[in-house]
N, CA, C and O atoms as a GROMACS GRO file, in nm:
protein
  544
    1UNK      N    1   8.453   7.223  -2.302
    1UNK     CA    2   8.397   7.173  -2.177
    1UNK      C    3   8.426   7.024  -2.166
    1UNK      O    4   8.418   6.953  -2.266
    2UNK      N    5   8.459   6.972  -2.043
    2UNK     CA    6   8.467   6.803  -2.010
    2UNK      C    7   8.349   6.728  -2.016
    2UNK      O    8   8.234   6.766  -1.997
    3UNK      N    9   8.378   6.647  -2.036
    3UNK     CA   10   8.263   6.547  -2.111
    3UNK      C   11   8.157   6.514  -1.986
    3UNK      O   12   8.193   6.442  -1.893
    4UNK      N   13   8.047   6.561  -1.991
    4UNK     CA   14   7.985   6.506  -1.878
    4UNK      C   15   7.948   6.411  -1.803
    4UNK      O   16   7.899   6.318  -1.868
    5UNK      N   17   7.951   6.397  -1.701
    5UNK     CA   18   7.933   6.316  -1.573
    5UNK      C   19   7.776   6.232  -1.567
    5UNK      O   20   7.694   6.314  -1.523
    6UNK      N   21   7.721   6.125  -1.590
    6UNK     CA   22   7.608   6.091  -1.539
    6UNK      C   23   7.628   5.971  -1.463
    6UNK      O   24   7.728   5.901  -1.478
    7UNK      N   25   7.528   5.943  -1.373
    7UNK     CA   26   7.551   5.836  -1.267
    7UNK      C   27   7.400   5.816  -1.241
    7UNK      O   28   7.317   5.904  -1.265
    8UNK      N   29   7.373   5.712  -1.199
    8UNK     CA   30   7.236   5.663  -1.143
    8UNK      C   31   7.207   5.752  -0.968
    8UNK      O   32   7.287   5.805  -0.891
    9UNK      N   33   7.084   5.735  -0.964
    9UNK     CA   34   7.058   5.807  -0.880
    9UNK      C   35   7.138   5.748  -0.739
    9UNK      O   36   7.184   5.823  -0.653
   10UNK      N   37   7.150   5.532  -0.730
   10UNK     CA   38   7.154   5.521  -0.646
   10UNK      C   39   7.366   5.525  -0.600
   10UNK      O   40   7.435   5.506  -0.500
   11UNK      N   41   7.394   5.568  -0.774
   11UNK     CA   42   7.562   5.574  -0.752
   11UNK      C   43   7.562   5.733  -0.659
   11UNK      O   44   7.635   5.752  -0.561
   12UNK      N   45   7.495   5.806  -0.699
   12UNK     CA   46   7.514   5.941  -0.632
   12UNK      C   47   7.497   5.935  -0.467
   12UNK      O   48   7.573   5.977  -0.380
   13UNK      N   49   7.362   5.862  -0.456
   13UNK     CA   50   7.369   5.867  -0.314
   13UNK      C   51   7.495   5.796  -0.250
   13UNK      O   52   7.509   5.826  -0.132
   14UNK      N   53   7.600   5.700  -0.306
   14UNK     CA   54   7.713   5.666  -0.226
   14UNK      C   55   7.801   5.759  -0.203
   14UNK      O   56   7.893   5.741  -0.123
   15UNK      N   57   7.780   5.898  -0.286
   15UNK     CA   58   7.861   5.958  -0.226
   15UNK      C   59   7.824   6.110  -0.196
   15UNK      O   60   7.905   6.200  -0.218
   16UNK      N   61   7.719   6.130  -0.155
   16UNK     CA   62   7.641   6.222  -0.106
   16UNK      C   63   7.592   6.176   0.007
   16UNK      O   64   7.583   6.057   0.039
   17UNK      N   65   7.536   6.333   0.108
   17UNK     CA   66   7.484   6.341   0.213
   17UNK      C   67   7.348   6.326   0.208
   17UNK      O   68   7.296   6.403   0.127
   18UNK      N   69   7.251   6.237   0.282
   18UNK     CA   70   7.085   6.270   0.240
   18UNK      C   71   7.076   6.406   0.195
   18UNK      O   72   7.020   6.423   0.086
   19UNK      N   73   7.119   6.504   0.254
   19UNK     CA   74   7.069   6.655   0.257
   19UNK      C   75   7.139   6.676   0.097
   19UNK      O   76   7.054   6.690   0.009
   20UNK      N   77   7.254   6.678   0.061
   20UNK     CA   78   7.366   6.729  -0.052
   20UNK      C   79   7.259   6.647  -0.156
   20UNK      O   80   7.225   6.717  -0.251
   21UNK      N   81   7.192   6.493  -0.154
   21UNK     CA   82   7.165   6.409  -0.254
   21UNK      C   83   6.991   6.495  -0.284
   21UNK      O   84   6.958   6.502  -0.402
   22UNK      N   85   6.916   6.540  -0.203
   22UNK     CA   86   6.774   6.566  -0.247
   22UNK      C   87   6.811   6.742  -0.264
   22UNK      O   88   6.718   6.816  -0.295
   23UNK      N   89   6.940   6.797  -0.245
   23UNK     CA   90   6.912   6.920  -0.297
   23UNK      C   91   7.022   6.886  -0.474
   23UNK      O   92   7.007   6.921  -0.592
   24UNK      N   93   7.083   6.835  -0.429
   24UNK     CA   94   7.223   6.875  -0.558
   24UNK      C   95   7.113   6.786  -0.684
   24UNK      O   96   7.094   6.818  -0.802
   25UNK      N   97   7.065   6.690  -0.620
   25UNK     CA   98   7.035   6.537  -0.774
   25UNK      C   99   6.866   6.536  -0.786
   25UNK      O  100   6.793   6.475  -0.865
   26UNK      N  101   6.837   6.621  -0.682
   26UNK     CA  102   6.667   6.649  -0.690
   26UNK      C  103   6.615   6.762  -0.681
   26UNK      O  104   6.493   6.764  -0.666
   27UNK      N  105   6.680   6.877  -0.685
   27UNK     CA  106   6.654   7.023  -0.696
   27UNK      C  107   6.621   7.049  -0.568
   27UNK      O  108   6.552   7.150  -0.576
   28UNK      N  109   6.626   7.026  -0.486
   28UNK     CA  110   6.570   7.082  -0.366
   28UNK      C  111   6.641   7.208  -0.316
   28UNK      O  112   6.734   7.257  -0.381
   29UNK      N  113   6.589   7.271  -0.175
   29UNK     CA  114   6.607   7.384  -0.150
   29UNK      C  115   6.658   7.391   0.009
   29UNK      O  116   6.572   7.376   0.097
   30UNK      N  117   6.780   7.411   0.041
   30UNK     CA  118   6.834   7.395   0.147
   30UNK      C  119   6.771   7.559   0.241
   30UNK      O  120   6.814   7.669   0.206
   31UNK      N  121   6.648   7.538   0.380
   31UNK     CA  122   6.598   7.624   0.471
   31UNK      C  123   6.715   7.775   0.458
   31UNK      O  124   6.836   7.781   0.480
   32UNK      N  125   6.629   7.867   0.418
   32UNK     CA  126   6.751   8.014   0.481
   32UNK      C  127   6.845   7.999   0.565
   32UNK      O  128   6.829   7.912   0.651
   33UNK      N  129   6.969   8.077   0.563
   33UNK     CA  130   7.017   8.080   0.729
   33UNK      C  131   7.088   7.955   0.714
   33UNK      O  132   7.211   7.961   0.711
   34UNK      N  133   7.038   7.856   0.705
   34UNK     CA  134   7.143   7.704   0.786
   34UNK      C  135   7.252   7.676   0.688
   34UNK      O  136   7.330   7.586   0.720
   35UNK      N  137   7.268   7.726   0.597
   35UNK     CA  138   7.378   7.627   0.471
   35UNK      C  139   7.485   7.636   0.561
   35UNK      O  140   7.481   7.723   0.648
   36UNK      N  141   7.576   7.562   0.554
   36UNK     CA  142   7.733   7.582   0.609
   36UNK      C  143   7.851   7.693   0.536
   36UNK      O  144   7.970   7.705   0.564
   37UNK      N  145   7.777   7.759   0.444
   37UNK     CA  146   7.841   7.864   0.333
   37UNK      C  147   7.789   8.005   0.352
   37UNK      O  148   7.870   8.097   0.348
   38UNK      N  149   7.639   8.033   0.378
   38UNK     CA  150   7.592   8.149   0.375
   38UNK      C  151   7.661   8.247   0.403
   38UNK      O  152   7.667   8.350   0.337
   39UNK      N  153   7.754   8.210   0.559
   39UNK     CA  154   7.803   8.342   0.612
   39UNK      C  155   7.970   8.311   0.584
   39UNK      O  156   8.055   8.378   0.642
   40UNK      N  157   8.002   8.219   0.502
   40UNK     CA  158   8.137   8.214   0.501
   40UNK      C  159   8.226   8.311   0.465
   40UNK      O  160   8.181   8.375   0.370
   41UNK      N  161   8.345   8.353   0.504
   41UNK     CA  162   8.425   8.435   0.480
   41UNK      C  163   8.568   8.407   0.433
   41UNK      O  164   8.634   8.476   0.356
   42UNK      N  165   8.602   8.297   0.490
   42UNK     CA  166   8.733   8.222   0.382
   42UNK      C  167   8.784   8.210   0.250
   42UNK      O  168   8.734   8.142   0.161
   43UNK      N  169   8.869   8.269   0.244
   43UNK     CA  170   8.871   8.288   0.079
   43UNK      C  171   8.910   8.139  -0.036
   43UNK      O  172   8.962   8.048   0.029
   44UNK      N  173   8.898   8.115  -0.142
   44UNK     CA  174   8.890   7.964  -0.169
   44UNK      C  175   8.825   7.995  -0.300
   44UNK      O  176   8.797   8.107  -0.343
   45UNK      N  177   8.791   7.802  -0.395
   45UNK     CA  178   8.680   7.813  -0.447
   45UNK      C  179   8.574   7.738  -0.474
   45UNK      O  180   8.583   7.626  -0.525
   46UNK      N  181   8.426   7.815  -0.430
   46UNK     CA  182   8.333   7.675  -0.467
   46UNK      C  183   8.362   7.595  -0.576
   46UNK      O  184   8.409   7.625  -0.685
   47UNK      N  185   8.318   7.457  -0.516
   47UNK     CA  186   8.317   7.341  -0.620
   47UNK      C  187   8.203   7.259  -0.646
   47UNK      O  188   8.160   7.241  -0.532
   48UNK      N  189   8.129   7.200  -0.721
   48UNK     CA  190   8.040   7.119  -0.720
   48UNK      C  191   8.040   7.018  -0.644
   48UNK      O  192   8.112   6.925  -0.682
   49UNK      N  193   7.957   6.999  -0.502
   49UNK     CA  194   7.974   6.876  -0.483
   49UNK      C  195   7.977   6.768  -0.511
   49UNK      O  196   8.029   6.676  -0.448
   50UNK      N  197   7.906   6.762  -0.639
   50UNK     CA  198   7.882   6.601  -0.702
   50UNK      C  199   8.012   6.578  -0.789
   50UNK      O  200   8.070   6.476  -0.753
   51UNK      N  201   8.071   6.639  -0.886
   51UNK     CA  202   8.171   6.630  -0.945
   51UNK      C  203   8.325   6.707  -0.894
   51UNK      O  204   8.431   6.646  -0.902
   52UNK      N  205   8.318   6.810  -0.857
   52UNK     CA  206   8.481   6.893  -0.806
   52UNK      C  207   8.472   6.982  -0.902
   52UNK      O  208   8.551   7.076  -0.901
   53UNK      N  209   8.374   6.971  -1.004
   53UNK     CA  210   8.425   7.133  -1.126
   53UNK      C  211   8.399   7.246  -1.036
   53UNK      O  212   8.295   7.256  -0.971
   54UNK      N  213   8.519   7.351  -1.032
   54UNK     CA  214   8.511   7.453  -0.992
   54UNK      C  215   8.455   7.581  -1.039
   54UNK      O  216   8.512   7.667  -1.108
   55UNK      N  217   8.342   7.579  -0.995
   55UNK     CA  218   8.190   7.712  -0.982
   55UNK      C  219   8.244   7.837  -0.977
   55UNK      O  220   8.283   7.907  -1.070
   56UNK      N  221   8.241   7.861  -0.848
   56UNK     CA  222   8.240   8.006  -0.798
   56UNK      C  223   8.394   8.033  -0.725
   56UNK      O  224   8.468   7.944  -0.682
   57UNK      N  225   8.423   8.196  -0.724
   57UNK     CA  226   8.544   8.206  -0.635
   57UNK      C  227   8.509   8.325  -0.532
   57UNK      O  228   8.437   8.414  -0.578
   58UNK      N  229   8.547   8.337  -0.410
   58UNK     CA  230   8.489   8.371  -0.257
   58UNK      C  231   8.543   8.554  -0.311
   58UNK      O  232   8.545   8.662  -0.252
   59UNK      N  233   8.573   8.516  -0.424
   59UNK     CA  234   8.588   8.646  -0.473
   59UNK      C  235   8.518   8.782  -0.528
   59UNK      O  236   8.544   8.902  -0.535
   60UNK      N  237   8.419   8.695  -0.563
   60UNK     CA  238   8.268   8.685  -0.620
   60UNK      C  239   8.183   8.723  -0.520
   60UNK      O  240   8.099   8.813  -0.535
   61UNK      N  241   8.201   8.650  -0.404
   61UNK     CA  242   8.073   8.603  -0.322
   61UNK      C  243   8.083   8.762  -0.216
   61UNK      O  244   8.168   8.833  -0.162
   62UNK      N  245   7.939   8.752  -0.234
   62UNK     CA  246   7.884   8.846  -0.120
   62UNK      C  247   7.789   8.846  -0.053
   62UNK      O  248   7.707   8.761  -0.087
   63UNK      N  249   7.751   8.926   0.060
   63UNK     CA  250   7.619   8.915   0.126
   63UNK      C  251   7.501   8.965   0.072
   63UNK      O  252   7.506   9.087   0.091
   64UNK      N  253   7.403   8.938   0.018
   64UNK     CA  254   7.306   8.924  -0.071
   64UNK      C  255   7.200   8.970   0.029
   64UNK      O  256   7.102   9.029  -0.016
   65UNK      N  257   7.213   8.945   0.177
   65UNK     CA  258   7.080   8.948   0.289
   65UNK      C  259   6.969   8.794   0.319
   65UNK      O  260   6.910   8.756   0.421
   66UNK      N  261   6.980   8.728   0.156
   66UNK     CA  262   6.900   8.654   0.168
   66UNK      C  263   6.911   8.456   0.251
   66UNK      O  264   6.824   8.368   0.245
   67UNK      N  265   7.023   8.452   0.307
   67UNK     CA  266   7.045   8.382   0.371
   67UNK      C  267   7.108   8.254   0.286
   67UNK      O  268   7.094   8.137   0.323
   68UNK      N  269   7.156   8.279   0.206
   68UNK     CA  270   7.205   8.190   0.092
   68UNK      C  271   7.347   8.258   0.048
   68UNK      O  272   7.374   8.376   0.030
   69UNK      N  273   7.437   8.128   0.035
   69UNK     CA  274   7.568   8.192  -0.007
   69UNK      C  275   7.557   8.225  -0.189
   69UNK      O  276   7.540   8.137  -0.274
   70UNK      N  277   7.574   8.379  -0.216
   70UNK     CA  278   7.545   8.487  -0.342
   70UNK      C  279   7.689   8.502  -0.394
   70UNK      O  280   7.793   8.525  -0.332
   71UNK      N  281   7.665   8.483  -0.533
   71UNK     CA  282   7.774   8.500  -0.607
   71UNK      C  283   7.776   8.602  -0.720
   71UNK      O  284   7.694   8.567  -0.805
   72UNK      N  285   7.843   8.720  -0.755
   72UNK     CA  286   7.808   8.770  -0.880
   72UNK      C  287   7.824   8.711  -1.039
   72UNK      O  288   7.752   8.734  -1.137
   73UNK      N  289   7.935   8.634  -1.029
   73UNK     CA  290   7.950   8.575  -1.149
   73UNK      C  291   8.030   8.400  -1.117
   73UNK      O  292   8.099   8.379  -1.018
   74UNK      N  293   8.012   8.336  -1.181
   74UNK     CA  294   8.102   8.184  -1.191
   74UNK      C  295   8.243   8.238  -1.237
   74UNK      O  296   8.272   8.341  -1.296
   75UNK      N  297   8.322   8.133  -1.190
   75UNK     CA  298   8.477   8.100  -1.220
   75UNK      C  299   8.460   8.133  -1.384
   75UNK      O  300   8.486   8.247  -1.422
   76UNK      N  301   8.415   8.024  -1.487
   76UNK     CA  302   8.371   8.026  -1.579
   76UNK      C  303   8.298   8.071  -1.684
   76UNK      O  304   8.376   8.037  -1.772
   77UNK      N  305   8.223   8.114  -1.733
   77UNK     CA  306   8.073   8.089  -1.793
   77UNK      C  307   7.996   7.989  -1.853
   77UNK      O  308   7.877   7.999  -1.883
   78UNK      N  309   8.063   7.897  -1.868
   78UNK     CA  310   8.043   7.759  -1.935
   78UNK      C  311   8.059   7.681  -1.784
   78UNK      O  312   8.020   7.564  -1.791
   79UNK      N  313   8.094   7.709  -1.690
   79UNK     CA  314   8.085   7.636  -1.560
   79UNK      C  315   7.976   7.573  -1.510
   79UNK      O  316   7.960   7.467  -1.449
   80UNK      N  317   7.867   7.704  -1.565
   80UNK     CA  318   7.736   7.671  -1.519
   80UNK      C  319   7.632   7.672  -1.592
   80UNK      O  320   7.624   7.780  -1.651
   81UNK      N  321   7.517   7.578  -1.625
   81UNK     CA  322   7.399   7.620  -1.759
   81UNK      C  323   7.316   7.674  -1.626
   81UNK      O  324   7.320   7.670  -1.503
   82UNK      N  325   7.232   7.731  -1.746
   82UNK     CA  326   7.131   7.798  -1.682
   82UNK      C  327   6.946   7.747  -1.747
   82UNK      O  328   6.908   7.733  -1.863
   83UNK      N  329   6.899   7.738  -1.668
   83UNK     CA  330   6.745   7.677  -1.736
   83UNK      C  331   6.684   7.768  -1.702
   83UNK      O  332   6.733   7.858  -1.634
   84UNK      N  333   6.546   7.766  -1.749
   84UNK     CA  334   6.386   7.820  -1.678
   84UNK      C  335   6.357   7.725  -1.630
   84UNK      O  336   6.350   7.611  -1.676
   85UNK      N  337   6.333   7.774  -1.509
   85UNK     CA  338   6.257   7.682  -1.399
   85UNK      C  339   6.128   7.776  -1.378
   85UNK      O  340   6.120   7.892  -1.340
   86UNK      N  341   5.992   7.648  -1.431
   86UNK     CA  342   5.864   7.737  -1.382
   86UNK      C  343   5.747   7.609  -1.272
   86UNK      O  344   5.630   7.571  -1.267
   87UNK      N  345   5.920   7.582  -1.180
   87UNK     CA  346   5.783   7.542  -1.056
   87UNK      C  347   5.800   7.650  -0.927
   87UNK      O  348   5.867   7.746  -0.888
   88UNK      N  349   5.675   7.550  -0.885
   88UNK     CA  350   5.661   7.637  -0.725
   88UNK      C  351   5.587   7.808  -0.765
   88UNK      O  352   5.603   7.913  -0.703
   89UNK      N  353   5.497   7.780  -0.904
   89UNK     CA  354   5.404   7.898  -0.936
   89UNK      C  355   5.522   8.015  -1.014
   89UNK      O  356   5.469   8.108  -1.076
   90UNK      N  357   5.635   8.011  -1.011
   90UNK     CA  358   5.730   8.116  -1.096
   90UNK      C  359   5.839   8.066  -1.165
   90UNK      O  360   5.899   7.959  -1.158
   91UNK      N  361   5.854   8.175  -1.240
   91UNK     CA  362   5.903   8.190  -1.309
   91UNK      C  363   6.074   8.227  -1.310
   91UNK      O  364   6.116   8.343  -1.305
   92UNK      N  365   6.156   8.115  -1.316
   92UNK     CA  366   6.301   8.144  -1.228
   92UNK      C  367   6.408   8.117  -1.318
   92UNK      O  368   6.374   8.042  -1.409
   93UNK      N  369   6.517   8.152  -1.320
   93UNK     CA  370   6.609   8.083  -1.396
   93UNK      C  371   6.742   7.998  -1.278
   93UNK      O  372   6.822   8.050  -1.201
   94UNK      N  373   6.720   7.872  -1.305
   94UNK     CA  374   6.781   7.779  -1.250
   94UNK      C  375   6.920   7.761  -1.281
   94UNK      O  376   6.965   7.771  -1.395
   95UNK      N  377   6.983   7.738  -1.187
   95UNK     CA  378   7.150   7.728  -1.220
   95UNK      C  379   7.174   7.562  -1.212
   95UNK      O  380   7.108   7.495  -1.132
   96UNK      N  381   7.260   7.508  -1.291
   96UNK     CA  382   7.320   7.406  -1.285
   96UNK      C  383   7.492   7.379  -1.263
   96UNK      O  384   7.574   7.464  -1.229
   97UNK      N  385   7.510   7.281  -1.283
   97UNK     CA  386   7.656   7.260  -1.244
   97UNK      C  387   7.653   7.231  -1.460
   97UNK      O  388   7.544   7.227  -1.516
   98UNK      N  389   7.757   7.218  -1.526
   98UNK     CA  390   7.753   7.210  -1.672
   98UNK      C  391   7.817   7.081  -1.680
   98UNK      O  392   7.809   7.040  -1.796
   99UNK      N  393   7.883   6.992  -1.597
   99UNK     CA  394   7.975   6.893  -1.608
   99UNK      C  395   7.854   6.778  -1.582
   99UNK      O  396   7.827   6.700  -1.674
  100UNK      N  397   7.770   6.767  -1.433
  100UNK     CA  398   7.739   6.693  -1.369
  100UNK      C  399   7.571   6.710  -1.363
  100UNK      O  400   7.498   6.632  -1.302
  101UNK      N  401   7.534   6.806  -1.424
  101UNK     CA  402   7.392   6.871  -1.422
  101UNK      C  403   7.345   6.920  -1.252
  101UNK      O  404   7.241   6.984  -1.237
  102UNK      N  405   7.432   6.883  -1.128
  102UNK     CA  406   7.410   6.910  -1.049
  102UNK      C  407   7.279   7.043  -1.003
  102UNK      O  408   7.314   7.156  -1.037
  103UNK      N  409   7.163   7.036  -0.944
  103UNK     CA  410   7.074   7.173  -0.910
  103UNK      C  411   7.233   7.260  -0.820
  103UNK      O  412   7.324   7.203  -0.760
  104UNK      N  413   7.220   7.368  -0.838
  104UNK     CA  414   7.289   7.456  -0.741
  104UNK      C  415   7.228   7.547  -0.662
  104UNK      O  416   7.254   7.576  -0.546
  105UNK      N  417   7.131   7.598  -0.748
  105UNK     CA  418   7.046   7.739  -0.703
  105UNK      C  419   6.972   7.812  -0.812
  105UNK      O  420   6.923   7.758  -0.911
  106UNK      N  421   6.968   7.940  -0.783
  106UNK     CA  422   6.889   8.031  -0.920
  106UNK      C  423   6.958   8.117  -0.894
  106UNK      O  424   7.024   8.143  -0.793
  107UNK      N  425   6.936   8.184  -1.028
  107UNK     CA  426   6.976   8.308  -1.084
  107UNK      C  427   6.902   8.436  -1.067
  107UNK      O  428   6.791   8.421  -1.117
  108UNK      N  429   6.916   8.554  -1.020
  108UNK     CA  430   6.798   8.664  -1.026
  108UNK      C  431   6.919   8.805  -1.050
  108UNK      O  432   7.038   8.819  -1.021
  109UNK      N  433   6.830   8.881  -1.110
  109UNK     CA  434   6.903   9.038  -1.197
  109UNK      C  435   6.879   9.139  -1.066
  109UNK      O  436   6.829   9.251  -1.072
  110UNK      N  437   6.924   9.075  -0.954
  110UNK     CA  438   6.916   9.196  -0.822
  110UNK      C  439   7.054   9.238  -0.779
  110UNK      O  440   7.076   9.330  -0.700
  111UNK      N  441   7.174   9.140  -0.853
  111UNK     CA  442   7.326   9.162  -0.773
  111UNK      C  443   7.367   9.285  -0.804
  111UNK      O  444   7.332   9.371  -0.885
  112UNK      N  445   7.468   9.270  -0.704
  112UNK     CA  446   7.586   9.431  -0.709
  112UNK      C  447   7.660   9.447  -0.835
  112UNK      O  448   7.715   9.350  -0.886
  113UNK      N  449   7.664   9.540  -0.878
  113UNK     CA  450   7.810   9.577  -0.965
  113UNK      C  451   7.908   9.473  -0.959
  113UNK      O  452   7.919   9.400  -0.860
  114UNK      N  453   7.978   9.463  -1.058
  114UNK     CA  454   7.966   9.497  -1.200
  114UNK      C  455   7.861   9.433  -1.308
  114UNK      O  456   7.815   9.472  -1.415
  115UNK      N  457   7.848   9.338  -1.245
  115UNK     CA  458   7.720   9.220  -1.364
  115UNK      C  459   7.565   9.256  -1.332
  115UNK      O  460   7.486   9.300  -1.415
  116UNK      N  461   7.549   9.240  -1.252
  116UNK     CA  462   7.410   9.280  -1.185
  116UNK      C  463   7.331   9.186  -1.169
  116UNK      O  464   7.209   9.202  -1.169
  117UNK      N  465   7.402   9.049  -1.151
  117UNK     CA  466   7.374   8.922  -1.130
  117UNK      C  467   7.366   8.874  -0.971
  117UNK      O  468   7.455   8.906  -0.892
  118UNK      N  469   7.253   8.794  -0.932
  118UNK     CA  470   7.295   8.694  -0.796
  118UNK      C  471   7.241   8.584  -0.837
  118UNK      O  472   7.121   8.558  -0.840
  119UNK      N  473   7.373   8.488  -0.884
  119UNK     CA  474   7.395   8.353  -0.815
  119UNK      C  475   7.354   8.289  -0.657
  119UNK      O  476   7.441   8.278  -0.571
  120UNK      N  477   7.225   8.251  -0.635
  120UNK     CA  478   7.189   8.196  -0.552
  120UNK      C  479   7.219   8.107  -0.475
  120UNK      O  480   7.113   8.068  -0.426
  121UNK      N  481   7.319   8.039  -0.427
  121UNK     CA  482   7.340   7.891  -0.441
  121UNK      C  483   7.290   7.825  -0.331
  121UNK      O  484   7.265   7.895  -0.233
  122UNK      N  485   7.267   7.680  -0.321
  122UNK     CA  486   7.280   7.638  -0.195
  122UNK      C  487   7.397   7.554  -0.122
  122UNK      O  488   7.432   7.451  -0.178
  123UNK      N  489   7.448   7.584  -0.022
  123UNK     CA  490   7.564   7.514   0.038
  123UNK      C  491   7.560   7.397   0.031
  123UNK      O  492   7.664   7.344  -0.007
  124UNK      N  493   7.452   7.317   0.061
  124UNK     CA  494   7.450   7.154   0.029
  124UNK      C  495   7.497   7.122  -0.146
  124UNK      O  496   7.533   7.008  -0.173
  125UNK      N  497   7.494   7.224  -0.252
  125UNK     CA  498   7.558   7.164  -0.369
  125UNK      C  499   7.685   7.250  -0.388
  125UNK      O  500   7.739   7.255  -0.499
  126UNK      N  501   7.742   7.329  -0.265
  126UNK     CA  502   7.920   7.360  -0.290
  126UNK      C  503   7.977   7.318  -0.190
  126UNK      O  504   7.937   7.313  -0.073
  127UNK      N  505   8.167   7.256  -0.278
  127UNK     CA  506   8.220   7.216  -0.164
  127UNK      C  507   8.308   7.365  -0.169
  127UNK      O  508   8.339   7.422  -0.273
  128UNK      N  509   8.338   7.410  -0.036
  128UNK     CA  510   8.464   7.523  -0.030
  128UNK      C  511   8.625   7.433  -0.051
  128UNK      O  512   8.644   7.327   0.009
  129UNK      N  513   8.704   7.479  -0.118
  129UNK     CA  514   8.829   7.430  -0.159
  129UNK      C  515   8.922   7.581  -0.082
  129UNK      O  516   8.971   7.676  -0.143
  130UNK      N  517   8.921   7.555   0.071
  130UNK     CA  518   9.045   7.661   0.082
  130UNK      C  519   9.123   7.711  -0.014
  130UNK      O  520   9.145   7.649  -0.118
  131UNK      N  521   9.177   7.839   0.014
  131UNK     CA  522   9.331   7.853  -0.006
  131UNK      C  523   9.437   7.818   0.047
  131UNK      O  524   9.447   7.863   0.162
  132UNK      N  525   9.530   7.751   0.009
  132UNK     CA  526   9.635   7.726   0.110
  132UNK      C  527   9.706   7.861   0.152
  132UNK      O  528   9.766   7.908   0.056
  133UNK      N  529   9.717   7.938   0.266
  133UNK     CA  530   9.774   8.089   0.226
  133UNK      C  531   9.946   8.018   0.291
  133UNK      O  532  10.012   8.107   0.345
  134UNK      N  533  10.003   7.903   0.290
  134UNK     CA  534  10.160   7.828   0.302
  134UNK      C  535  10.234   7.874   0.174
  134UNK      O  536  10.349   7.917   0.160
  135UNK      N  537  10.118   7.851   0.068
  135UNK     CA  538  10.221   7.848  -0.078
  135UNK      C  539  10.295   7.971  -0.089
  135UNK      O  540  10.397   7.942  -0.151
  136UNK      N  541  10.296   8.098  -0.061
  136UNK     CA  542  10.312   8.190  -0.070
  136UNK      C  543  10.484   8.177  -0.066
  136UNK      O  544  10.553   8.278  -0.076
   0.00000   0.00000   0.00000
């Protein structure tokens, strides 16, 4: 794994969005429904917004129902740590970015085949990295 990324809170905000900086560097929770990812369909691959390590691939991603762009598994497995998170009264397992500690989302044992995993994420901590479909 690459050596990790730390920065002060106020280096992050130079290059974050208010919204990207209190969900990605303060755990927060981007409203159902609004991410700019939920309903995406472009194929590509998430990236961490705070650093560029590449997360997830649109390969992965599916509709979950819950208004959050759902992933079954990371690019990686070392892409992403995983914590217990026991605020907000439960009991959750929290996803991180592994480079940048970035919040991303949580983890829950409700996904589709084959893993039986959903990656939660929120769109304010992925960037989409098209495909170029030219190279071809």
């Amino acid at each position: 794994m690459a050596e990790k990324i730390t920065k002060s809170d106020a280096e992050w905000q130079q290059n974050l969005s208010p919204e990207q900086f209190q969900v990605a560097r303060k755990a927060g929770t981007e409203p159902a429904f609004t991410g700019k990812y939920w309903n995406e369909h472009e194929k590509g691959t998430y990236a961490c917004v705070c650093c560029g390590q590449p997360l997830f691939s649109s390969e992965t991603k599916y509709n979950s129902g819950t208004g959050w762009p759902s992933f079954f598994q990371p690019l990686q497995k070392d892409a992403v740590a995983e914590h217990t998170d026991v605020t907000h009264g439960m009991v959750r397992t929290e996803v991180r970015c592994s480079k940048c500690d970035a919040h991303l989302g949580h983890l829950f044992e409700d996904g589709p085949k084959p893993t039986g995993m959903r990656y939660c994420m929120n769109s304010a901590s992925l960037d989409l990295k098209k495909e170029d479909l030219k190279k071809e």
